[in-house]
C-alpha positions in Angstrom: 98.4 8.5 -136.0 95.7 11.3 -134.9 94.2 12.4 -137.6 91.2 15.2 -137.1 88.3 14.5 -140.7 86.1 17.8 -140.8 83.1 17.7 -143.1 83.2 14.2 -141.5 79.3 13.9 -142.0 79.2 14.7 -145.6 79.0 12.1 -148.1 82.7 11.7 -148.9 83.9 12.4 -145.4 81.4 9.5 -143.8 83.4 6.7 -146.3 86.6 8.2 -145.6 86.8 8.4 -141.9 85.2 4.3 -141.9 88.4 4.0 -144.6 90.8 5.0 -141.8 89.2 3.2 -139.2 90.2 0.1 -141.1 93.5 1.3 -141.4 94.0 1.5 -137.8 93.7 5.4 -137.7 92.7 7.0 -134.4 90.3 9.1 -136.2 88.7 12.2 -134.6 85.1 13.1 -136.8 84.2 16.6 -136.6 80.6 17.9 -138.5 77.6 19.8 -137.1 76.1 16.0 -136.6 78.3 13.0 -136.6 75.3 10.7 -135.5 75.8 8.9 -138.9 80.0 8.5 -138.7 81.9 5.4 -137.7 80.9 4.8 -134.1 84.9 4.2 -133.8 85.9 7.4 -134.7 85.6 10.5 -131.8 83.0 12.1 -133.1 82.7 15.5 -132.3 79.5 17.8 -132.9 80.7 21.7 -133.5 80.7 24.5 -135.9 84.4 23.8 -137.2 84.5 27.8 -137.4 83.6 28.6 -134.5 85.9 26.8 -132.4 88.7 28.1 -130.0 92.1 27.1 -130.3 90.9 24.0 -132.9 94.5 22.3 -133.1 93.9 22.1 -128.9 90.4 21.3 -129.0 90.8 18.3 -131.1 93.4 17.0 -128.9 96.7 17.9 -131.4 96.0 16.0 -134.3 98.9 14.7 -136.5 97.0 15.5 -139.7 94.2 17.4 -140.6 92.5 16.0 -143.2 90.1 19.1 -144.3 87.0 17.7 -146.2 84.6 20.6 -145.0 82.8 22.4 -147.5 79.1 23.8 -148.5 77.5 23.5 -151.9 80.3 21.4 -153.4 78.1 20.5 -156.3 76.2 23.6 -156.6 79.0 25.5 -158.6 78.5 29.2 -158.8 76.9 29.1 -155.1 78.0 32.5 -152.9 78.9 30.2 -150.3 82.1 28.9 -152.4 83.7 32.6 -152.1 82.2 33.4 -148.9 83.4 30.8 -147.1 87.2 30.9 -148.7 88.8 32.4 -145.5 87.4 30.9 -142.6 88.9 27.9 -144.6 92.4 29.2 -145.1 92.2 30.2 -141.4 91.4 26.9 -139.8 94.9 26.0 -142.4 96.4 28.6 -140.8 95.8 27.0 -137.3 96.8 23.6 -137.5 99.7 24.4 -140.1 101.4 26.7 -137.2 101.4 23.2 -135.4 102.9 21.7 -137.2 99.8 19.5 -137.9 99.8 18.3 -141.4 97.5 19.8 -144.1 95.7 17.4 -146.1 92.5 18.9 -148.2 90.0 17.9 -150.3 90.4 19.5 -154.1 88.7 18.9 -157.3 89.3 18.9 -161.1 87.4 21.9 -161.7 90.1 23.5 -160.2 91.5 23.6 -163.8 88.8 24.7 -165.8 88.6 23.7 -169.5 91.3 21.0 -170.0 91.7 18.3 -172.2 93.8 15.7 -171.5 95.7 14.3 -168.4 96.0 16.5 -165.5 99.1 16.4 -163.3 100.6 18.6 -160.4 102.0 20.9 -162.9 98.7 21.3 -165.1 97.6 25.3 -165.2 94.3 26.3 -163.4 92.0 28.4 -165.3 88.8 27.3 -163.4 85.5 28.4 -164.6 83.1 28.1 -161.7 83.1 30.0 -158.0 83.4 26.2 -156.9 86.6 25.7 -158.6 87.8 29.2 -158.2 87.4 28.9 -154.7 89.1 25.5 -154.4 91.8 26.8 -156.6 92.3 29.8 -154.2 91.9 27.6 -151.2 94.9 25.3 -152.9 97.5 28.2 -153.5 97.1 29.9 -149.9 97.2 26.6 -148.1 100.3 25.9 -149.4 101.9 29.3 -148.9 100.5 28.8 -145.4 102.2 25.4 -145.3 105.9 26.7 -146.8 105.6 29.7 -144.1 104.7 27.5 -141.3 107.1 24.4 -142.6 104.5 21.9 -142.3 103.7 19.7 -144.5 101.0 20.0 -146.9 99.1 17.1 -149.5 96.2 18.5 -151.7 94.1 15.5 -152.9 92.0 16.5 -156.4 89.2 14.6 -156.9 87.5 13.7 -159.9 84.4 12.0 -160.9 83.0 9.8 -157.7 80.4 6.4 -158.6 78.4 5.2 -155.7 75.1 3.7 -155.0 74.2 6.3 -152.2 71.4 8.8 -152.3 72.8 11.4 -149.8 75.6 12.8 -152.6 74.6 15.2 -155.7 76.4 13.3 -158.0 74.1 12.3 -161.3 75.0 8.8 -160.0 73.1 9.3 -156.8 70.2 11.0 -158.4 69.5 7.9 -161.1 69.0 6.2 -157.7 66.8 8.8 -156.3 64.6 8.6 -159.3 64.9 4.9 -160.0 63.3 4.0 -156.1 60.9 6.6 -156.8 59.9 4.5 -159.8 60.7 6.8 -162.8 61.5 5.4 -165.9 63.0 7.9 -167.9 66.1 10.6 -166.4 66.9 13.8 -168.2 70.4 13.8 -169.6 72.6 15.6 -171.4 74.5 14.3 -175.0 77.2 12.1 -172.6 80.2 12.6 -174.8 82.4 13.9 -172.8 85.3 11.9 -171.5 85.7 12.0 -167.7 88.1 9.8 -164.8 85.7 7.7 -162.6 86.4 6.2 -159.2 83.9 4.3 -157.5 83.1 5.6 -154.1 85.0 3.2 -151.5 87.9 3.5 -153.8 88.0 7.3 -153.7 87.4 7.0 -149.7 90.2 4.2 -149.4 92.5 6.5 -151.7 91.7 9.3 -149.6 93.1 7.4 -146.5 95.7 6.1 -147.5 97.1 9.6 -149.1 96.8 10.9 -145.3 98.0 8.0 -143.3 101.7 8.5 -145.5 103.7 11.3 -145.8 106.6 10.4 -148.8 104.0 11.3 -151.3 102.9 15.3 -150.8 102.2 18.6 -152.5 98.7 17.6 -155.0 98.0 13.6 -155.8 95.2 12.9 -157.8 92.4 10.6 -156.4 91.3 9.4 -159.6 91.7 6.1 -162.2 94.1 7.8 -163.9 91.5 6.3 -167.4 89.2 8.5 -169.5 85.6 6.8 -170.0 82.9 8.4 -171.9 79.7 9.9 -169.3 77.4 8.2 -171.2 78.8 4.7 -171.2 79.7 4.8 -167.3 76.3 5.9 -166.5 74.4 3.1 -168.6 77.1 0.8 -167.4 76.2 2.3 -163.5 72.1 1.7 -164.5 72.7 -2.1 -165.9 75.0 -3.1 -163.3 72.6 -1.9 -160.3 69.2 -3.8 -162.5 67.8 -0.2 -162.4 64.3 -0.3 -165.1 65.0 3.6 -166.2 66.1 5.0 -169.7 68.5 8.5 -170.4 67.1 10.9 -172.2 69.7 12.4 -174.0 69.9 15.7 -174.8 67.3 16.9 -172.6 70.0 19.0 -170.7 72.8 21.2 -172.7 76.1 20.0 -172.0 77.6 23.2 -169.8 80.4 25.1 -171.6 82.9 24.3 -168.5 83.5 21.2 -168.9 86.4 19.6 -170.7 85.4 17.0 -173.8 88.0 14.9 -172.2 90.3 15.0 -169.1 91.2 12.5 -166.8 94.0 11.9 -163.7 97.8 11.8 -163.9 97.5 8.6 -161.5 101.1 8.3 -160.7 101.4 9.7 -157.6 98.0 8.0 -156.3 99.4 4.2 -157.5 103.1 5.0 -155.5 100.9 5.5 -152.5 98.3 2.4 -153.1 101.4 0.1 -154.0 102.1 0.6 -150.1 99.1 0.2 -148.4 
């Protein structure tokens, strides 16, 4: 199976394409610098929008696994909007293809929520970022009924890993813990969120794109609610980290559910195979 990973540099998309790899994948890696992919992936360096004919370019992909995107944890940057139909476009050309459309969501897709989110949950997102996503999910799959191809939205959650390149509050504990601070500004922590540690979201990832009996939006996710605070002093002890939260210092923002996790049905049919 050819499957074409844009935003294949980013920090999601570099654990992902090493995830397929594994899983025997012919993996094509397209970012603006792949230096830092798999070396067993085709890495390819472009502008993903400015590329001819992309479904020939990238030698007629199977799947396109669609991880691209700017600002992902900046949520009310312009890029989110801005950028909205050169996404649905590069859809739009692999989906006449018949390439399959597999793309990268994300909780905030469905705004203030609480509870567990399935496929049928409505969106009322409260950011650009998960307006943008949201619009991004509802024209790929028109695209995808109008083009009959087939078409798998993975919404992600909340991601634990170790790494400094993501945004994630996990990877700035590690920023400031190897820069030797002792104390990190935090907010109260109550909230109730679904965590995945990194190489499981990358291996759930993969395996949602190397099937096809599982399609239309899977959550990547636990499918358990766990309280911020206690995952992140849990992430601190378990890594030996010598820093402190300082709760409070930061207001909790008004968009965010008190407690909402994953419908992981979907996700655990498609691991019980792999």
């Amino acid at each position: 199976m050819r499957i074409l990973v844009t935003g294949a540099a980013g920090y999601l998309g570099r654990g992902t394409v090493s995830a397929l790899c594994d899983m025997g994948a012919e993996v094509v890696a397209a970012d603006f610098n792949t230096d830092c992919v798999d070396s067993r992936a085709e890495r390819v360096n472009c502008n993903l929008f400015e590329v001819e004919n992309p479904y020939e370019y990238f030698g007629k992909p199977h799947v396109l696994l669609h991880m691209a995107w700017r600002d992902g944890f900046v949520h009310n940057s312009d890029a989110h909007i801005g950028d909205l139909a050169l996404h649905a476009e590069i859809i739009r050309q692999f989906a006449s293809n018949k390439c399959r459309i597999c793309a990268i969501g994300t909780m905030h897709e469905i705004g203030f929520f609480e509870g567990a989110i399935d496929e049928n949950t409505p969106c009322k997102p409260m950011s650009m970022y998960g307006i943008a996503k949201n619009a991004l999910r509802e024209a790929a799959s028109l695209i995808c009924k109008q083009a009959e191809a087939e078409f798998q939205w993975l919404r992600g959650y909340y991601i634990v890993g170790t790494s400094k390149a993501g945004n994630s509050i996990f990877a700035k504990i590690v920023a400031a813990a190897e820069e030797g601070k002792k104390e990190f500004p935090f907010t109260t922590g109550v909230n109730m969120y679904d965590f995945l540690d990194y190489e499981e979201f990358c291996r759930q990832v993969a395996s949602a794109a190397m099937q096809n009996k599982v399609t239309g939006i899977i959550n990547v996710c636990s499918g358990k609610p766990e309280r911020l605070c206690d995952r992140v002093e849990r992430f601190i002890s378990d890594n030996g980290f010598d820093i402190k939260l300082q709760y409070g210092a930061f207001p909790d923002r008004p968009y965010d559910s008190k407690a909402v996790w994953g419908n992981g049905e979907k996700i655990a049919q498609i691991m019980k195979e792999v």
